[in-house]
C-alpha angles and dihedrals in degrees: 000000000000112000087217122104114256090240091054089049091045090052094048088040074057106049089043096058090039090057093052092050089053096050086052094051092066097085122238110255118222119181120186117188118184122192126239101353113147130216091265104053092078120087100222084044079064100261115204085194121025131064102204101180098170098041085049091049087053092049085047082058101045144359134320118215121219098174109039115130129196112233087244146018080234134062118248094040088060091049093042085059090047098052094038111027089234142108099266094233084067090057095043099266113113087145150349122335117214139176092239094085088202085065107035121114106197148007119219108243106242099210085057102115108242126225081232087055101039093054087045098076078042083068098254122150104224134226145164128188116185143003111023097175083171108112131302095218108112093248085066108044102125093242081061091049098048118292123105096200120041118175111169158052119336104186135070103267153347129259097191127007097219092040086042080199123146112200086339092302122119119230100172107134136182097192092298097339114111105231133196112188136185125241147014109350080232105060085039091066097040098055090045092056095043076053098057094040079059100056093044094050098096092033117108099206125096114259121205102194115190108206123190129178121200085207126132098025121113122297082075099202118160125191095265091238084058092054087047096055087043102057091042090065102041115026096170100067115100116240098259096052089040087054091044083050096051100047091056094050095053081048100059082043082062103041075050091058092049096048099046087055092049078053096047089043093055083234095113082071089078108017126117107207128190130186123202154154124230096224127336124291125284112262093212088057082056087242119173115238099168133244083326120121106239137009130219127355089017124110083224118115088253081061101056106009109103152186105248129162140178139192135168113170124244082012115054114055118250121246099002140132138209131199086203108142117229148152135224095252086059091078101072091068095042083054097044083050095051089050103042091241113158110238127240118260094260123028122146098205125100129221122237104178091124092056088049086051089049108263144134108316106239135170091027091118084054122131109248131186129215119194135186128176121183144168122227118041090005088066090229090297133123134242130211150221137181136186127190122172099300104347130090139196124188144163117184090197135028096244104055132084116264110254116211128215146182111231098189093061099027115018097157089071104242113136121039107221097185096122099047096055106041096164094052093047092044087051085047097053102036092062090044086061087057098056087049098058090044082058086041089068090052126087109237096173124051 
């Protein structure tokens, strides 16, 4: 029998069981990022093509985004902005990191504080399931940058979906484990992740699960029976835009699975869950992006504009939009919000959590900077982009003037008033130069 008075064990029974509470009370955190889908390929974006059922049902639960932009029109800068909070050229990512060092256009600081690691001293348990594209140097694996379970995809991209090979290399990983699994790189992942919402189930600690599909990027390589139901609703596509069609719907599928499991676990009570693209769809893969000009690797809005949605359930309003304008590097701070995390010293994102739970709208007027550097055409250098409330600067090479243009008159992009509105242009661009020389401080390559 304890020693201990029955009024001492009843108040540490308390505190226990008040400190677990407490720990609950902190929500779950699931991110999806999807690569390449454009604006159009949603249903309740008004998809021509898709029917996106279980994406629709997540925008009737929460909130629907108009106005959220990728850090990028590429794919490691965005994710760069999503794990750090930053603009990727701050972090060393002003483009796409390869394997192919030759052709390799950044390399992730590693003294640049994570989201992973951030929530950790918030008492998450980490975890990312999918495409890493941030680097493949020890100091960058993603169990080095945060996450204590780590089950995917470590290169840039893909080139088939069943062989999950880049260049002939194999870049499976579970944590340090060379893998090599059997199947689409989009049921992989989406059995991974349910994996990992199972092991957590019982577990009373918050969880923050990155998961990132490789899907719909090129290769566009659908599961055949997918193709099949496609086409024989719709014969008249052509076969590019009927691939493209199929791979997205076996996507949503997947996003389905995931979501059901989050429902059956009880963990969808306290998750905040948020669904987004890391720049717009590819207009050679005949991708949608909407009514927007441009699609991937342009400054247009078809290049940066994308789906995003959030829920969170008793706390996020059901069935609602928003024209707040944010960026994909604004989410470390809402999460960190949402989790109580204490920020780094230096983050450029802004948090928007009050206008998820339904608050005043802040921060939209905000000068924001969009980079790309690139090889090949772009002769290794980097082209810009910045917004500030209505106006809008761009270049889509390197080598080409800056248009302006006024978005709340024309934003589709149609008529260039640069030279009708030489001040704006000149304060535009003056703070663009200043951005660039702030980058310019920062080591891209190792």
């Amino acid at each position: 029998m304890s020693l201990l008075p029955s009024c001492v064990r009843c108040l540490c029974f308390l505190l226990f069981f008040s400190s677990l509470a407490f720990a609950q009370q902190k929500p779950n955190i699931v991110m999806i990022l999807v690569d390449d889908m454009g604006w159009g390929e949603v249903g309740v974006y008004g998809s021509k093509y898709c029917q996106t059922p279980h994406l629709d049902n997540l925008a009737k639960q929460g909130m629907r985004f108009t106005n959220f932009y990728a850090n990028s029109t590429v794919c490691s800068p965005t994710r760069a902005a999503l794990m750090t909070g930053r603009y990727p050229d701050l972090v060393g990512v002003p483009g796409v990191i390869r394997g192919n060092v030759e052709n390799s256009w950044g390399y992730f600081l590693p003294q640049a504080p994570t989201l992973p690691q951030i929530l950790k001293t918030a008492g998450y348990q980490t975890a990312m399931v999918g495409k890493w594209h941030l680097g493949l140097e020890p100091e960058n694996h993603p169990n080095q940058r945060g996450f204590t379970h780590f089950h995917g995809f470590l290169e840039d991209m893909m080139d088939d979906y069943y062989t999950h090979l880049r260049e002939g290399k194999n870049w499976m990983r579970l944590n340090g484990q060379v893998i090599e699994p059997q199947g689409h790189a989009t049921d992989l992942f989406t059995q991974w992740a349910i994996d990992y919402l199972n092991t957590q189930k019982k577990n009373p600690k918050p969880f923050f699960l990155y998961l990132a599909y490789n899907a719909p990027h090129f290769p566009v390589q659908p599961p055949q029976e997918w193709l099949d139901k496609v086409k024989k609703r719709n014969p008249n596509l052509t076969e590019k835009r009927a691939k493209l069609t199929a791979l997205i719907e076996h996507l949503d599928e997947s996003i389905g699975k995931v979501m059901k499991v989050l429902r059956q676990n009880g963990q969808a009570e306290n998750t905040l869950i948020v669904f987004s693209s890391d720049n717009g769809g590819l207009l050679s893969d005949e991708a949608d992006n909407g009514i927007w000009k441009g699609g991937k690797q342009t400054m247009y809005e078809g290049g940066i504009r994308v789906p995003t949605i959030a829920v969170w359930k008793n706390k996020i309003n059901a069935n609602t939009k928003t024209d707040f304008r944010a960026l994909t590097m604004d989410l470390l701070p809402t999460f960190c919000e949402a989790a109580g995390a204490k920020l780094p010293p230096v983050v450029d994102g802004k948090s928007f959590l009050s206008v998820l739970k339904g608050g005043a709208k802040t921060n939209s007027d905000r000068p924001t900077f969009w980079v790309r550097r690139e090889g090949g055409a772009y002769g290794g250098q980097e082209y810009y982009a910045l917004r500030e409330g209505n106006w809008k600067i761009l270049q889509n090479t390197p080598f080409e003037p800056f248009q302006l243009f006024d978005m709340s008159k024309d934003s589709l992009e149609t008529t260039d008033v640069r030279k009708a509105n030489k001040p704006i242009y000149d304060a535009l661009e003056k703070k663009l130069r200043r951005h660039i020389q702030k980058a310019g401080a920062v080591n891209w390559q190792k």
